[in-house]
N, C-alpha and C positions, 0 to 999 in steps of 0.2 A: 504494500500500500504506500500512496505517496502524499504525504501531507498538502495539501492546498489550502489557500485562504484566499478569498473572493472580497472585494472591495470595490468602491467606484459607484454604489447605488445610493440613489435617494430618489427627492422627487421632484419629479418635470412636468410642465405641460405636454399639453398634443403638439408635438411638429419638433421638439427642441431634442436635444443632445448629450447621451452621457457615454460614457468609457469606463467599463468594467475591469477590473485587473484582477488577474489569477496567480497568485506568488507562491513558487514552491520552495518546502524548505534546503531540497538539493537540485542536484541540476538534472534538467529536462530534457538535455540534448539527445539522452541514449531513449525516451522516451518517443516513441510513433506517434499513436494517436492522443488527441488530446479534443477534448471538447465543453461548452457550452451547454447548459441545461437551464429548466424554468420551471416553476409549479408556481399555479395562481390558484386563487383561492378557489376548492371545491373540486378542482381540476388535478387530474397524474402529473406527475415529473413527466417533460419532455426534452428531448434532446432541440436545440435550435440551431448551434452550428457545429462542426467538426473539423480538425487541419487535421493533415498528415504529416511527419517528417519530410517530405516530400512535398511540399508544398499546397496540395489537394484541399481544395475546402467542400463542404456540400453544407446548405443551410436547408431548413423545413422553408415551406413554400409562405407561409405566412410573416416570414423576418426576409426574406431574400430582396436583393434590391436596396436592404434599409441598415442592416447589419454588417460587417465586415469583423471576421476572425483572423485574428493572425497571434503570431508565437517569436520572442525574442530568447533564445537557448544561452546569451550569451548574459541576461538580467531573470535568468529562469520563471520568467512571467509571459502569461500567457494573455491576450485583452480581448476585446469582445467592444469594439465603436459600436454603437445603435444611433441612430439618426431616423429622421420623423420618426417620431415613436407616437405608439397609441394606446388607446388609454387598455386595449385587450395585450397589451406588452406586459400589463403590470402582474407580477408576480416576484418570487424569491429566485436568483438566479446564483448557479451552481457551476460551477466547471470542475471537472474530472478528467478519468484515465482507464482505461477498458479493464485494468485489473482492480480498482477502485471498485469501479461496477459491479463486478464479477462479485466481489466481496462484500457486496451493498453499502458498501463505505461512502458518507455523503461528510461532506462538511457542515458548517453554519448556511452558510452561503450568502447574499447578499439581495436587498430588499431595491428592487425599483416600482418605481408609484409613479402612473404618469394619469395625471388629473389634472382639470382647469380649476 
């Protein structure tokens, strides 16, 4: 399991801007895949985006276009831009690691709120 700690949420209006940051407490480099996750209220954990070591991203059809994932191996942080955000964005957001998963290992994870 790989420790993460998620940061970067709070609360926006409709259309504005935040930047999630995922901080591991060792390095991520030997690490493949890595991902974004979400649960709103009432609603499952989902996955929203995913990079690969390799540079691969795939986002769910509802953030695509507005999100941008990416991975710096060298600040073993991993972020998550959102842009126009809405107000069905808001939920607790998570980022992980396929054996994290496996293990049902979640962290705290981070609270974005996007309301007028």
């Amino acid at each position: 399991q790989v420790p993460l700690v998620e940061s970067g949420g709070g609360l926006v209006q409709p259309g504005g801007s935040l930047r999630l940051s995922c901080a591991a407490s060792g390095s991520i480099a030997s690490v493949d895949h890595m991902g974004w996750y979400r649960q709103a209220p009432g609603k499952e954990r989902e996955i929203v985006a995913a990079i690969s070591g390799s540079g691969i991203v795939n986002y769910v059809d509802s953030v695509k276009g507005r999100f941008t994932i990416s991975r710096d191996n060298t600040k073993n942080t991993m972020y998550l831009q959102m842009n126009n955000l809405k107000p069905i964005d808001t939920a607790v957001y998570y980022c992980n690691t396929p054996l994290n998963v496996a293990r049902h290992y979640w962290g705290q994870g981070t609270q974005v709120t996007v309301s007028s």
